[in-house]
Backbone bond lengths (Angstrom), bond angles and torsions (degrees), N, CA, C in turn:
res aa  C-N    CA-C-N  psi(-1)  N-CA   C-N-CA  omega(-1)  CA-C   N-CA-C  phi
1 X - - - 1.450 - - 1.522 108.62 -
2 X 1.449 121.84 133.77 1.365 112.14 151.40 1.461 120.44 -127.52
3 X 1.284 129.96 157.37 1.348 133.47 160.05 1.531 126.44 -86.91
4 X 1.381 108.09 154.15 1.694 108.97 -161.49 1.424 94.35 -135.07
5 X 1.330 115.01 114.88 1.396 141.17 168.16 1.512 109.35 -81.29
6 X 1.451 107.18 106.82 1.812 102.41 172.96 1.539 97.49 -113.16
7 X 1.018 113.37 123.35 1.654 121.29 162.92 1.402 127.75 -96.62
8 X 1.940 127.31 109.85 0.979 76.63 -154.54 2.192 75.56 -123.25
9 X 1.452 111.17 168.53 1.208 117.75 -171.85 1.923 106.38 -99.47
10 X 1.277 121.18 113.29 1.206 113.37 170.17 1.540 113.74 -109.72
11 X 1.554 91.94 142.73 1.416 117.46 -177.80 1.531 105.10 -45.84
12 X 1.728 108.88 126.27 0.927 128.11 163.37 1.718 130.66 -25.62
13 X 1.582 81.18 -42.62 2.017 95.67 -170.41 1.589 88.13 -68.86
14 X 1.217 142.40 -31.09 1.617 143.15 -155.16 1.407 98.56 -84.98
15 X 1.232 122.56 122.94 1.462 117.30 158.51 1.524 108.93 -79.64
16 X 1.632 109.71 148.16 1.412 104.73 -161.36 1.317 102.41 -69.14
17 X 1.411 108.89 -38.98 1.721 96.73 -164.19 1.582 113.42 -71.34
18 X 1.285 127.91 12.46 1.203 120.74 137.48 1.190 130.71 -71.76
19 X 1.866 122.14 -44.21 1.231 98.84 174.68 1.367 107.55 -83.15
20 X 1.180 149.20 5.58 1.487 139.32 165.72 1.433 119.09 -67.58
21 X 1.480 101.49 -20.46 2.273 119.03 -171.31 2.216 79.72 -78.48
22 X 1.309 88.94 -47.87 2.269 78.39 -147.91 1.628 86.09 -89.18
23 X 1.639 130.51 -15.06 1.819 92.40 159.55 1.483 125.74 -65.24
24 X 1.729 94.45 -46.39 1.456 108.08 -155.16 1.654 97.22 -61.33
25 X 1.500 132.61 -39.98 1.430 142.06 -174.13 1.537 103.53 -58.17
26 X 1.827 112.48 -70.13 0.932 114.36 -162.76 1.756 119.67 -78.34
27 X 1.287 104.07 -24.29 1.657 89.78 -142.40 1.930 80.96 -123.27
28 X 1.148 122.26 -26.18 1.522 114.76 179.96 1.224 129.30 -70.10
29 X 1.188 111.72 -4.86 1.876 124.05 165.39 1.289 104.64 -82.51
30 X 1.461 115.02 -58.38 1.302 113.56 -166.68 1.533 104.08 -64.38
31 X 1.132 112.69 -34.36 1.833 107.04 176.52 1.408 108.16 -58.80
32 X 1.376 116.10 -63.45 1.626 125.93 -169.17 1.333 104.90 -36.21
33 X 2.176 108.83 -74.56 1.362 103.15 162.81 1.603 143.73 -10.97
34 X 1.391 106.42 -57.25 1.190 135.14 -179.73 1.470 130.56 -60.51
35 X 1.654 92.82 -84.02 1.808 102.18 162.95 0.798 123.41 -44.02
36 X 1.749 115.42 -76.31 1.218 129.35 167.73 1.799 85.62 118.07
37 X 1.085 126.41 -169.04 1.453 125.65 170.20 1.410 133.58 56.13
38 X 1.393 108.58 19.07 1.543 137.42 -170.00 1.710 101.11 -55.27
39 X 1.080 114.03 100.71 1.984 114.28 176.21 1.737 97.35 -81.10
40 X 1.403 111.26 -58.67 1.490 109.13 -179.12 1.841 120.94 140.48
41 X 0.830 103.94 149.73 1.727 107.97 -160.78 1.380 100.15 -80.00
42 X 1.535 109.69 152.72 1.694 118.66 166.61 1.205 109.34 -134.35
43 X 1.560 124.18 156.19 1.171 153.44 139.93 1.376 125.43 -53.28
44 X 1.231 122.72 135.61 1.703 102.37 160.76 1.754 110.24 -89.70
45 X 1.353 112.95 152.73 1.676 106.28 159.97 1.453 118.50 -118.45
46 X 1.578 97.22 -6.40 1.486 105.28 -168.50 1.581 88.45 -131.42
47 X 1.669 108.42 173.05 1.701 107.77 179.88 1.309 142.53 64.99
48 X 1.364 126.39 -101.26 1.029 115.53 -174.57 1.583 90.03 -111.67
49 X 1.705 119.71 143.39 1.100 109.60 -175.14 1.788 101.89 -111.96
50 X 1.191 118.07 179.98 1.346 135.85 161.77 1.716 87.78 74.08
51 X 1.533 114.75 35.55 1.457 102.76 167.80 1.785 121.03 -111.48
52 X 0.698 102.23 151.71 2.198 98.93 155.58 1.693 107.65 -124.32
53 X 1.277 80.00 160.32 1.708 89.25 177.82 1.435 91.55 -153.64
54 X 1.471 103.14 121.70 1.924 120.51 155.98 1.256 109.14 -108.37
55 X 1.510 94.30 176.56 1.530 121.12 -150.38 1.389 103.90 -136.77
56 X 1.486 131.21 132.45 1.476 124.03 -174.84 1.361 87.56 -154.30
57 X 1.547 113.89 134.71 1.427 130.45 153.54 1.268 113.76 -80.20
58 X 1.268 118.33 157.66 1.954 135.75 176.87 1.960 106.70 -144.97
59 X 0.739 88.84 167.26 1.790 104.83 176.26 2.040 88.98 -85.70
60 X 1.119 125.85 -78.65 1.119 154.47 164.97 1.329 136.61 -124.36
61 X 1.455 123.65 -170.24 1.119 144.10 -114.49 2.238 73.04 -110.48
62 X 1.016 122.20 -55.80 1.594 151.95 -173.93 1.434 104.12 -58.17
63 X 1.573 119.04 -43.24 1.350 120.69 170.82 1.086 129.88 -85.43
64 X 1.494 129.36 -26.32 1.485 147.10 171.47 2.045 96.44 -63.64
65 X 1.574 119.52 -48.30 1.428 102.58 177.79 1.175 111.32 -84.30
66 X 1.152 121.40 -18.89 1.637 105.66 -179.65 1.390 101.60 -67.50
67 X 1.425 114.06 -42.95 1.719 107.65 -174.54 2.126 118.28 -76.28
68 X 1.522 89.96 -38.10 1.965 85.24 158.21 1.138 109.44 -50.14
69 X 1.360 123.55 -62.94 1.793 123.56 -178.06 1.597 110.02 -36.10
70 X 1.141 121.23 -64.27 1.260 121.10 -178.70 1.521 124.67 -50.87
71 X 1.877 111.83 -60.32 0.843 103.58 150.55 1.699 145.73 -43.25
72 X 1.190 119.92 -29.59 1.404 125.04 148.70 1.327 130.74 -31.35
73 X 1.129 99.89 -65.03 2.211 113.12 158.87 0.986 121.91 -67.05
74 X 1.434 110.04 16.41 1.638 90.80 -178.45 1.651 110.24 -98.82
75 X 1.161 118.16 146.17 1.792 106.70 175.88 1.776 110.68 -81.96
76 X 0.910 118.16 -22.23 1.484 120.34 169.61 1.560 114.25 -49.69
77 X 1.645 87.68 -53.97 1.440 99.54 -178.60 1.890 116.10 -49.86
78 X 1.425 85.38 -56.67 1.729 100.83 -164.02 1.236 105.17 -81.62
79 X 1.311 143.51 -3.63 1.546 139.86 133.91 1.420 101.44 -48.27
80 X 1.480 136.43 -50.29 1.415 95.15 -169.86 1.218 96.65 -112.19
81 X 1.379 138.37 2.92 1.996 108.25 140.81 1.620 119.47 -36.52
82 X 1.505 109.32 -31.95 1.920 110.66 -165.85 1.516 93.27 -76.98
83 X 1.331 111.79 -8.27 1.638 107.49 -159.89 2.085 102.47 -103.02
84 X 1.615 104.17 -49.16 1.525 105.36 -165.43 1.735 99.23 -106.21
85 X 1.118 130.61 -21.38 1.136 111.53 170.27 1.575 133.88 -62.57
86 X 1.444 121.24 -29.15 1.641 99.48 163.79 1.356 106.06 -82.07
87 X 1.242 140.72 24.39 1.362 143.80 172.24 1.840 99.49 -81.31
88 X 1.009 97.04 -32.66 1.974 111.69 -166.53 1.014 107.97 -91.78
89 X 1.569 124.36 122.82 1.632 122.96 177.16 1.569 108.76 -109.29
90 X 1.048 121.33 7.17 1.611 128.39 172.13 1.811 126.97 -176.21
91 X 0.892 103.87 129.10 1.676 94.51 169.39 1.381 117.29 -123.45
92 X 1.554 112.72 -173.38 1.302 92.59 152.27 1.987 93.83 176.67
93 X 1.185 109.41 129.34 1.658 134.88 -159.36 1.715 94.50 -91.96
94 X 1.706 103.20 135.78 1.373 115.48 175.54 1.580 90.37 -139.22
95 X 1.181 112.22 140.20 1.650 151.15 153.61 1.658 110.21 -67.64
96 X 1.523 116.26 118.09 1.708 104.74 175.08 1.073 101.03 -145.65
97 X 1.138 118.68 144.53 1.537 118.24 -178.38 1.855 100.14 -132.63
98 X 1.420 94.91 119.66 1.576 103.45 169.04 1.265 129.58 -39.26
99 X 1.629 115.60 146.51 1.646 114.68 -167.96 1.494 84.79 -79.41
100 X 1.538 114.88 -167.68 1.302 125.79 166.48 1.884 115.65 -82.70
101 X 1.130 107.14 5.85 1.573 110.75 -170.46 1.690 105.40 -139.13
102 X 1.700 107.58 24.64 1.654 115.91 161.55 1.233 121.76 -91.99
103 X 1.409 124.25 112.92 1.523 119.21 -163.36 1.920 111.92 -44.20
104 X 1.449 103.88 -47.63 1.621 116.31 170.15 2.089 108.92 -63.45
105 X 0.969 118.12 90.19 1.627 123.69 -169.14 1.646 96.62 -138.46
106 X 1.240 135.98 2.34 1.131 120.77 -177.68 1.366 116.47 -169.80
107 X 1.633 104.85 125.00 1.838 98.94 166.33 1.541 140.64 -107.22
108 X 1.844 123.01 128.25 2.085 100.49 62.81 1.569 97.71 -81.77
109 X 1.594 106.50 167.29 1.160 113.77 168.54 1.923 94.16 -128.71
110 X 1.425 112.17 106.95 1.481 118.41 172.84 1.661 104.87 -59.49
111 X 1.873 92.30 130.49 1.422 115.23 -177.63 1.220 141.19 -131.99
112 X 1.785 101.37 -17.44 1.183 115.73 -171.38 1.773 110.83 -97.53
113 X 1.368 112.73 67.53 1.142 114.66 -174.95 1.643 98.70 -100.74
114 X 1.450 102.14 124.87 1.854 104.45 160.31 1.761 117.66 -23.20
115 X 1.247 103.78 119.72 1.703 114.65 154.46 1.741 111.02 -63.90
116 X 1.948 119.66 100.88 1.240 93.37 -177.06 1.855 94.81 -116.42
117 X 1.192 111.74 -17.05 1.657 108.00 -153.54 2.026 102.38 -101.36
118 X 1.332 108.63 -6.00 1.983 104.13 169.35 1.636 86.31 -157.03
119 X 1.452 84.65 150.19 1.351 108.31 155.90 1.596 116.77 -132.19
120 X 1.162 130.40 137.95 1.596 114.56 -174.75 1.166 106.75 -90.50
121 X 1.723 105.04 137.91 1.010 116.89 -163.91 1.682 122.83 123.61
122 X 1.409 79.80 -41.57 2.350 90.55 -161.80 1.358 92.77 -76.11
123 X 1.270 85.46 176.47 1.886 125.03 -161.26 1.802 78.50 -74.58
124 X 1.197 109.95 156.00 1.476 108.55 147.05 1.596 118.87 -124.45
């Protein structure tokens, strides 16, 4: 199994919770569908700001392109590339593969647990 860290940097002028409304709407079904292996999106609160960073499991190195490939063709998908990509002024994709003593070492990896304790954006 490995996990795939995409980080991606959005333009300052963008408030996030816009691009968080047209990924999470447009383009996070068609991924979920797709990939499959959805760990789950972050915020920064500390560091570098105006970033996200997700998390996606694969079997391997063979399954992650067969499923980018796909995802590539998809029109779901590429409606909301036309939508969040000039929102993004940089990214950049890391490959990780678990030690033997990382609780996450094997897939399925359960993901679809309710958002109950933040939402970005809310009052606190």
């Amino acid at each position: 199994m490995l996990i795939e860290q995409r980080t991606y940097d959005i333009n300052p002028g963008t408030p996030m919770a816009d691009f968080l409304r047209e990924y999470s709407t447009r383009g996070l079904p068609a991924q979920k569908r797709i990939l499959g292996g959805f760990l789950g999106y972050f915020v920064t609160e500390f560091g570098t700001q105006n970033q996200v960073n997700h998390f996606w499991a694969f079997a391997d190195l063979e399954e992650r392109r067969r499923r980018r490939a796909e995802l590539a063709a998809d029109p779901e998908w590429q409606d909301c590339i036309g939508v969040v990509r000039p929102m993004i002024i940089r990214w950049d994709n890391k490959i990780m593969y678990p030690t033997e003593f990382s609780p996450i070492r094997s897939l399925p990896v359960a993901t679809d647990e309710p958002l109950t304790a933040f939402t970005f954006g809310a009052e606190s």
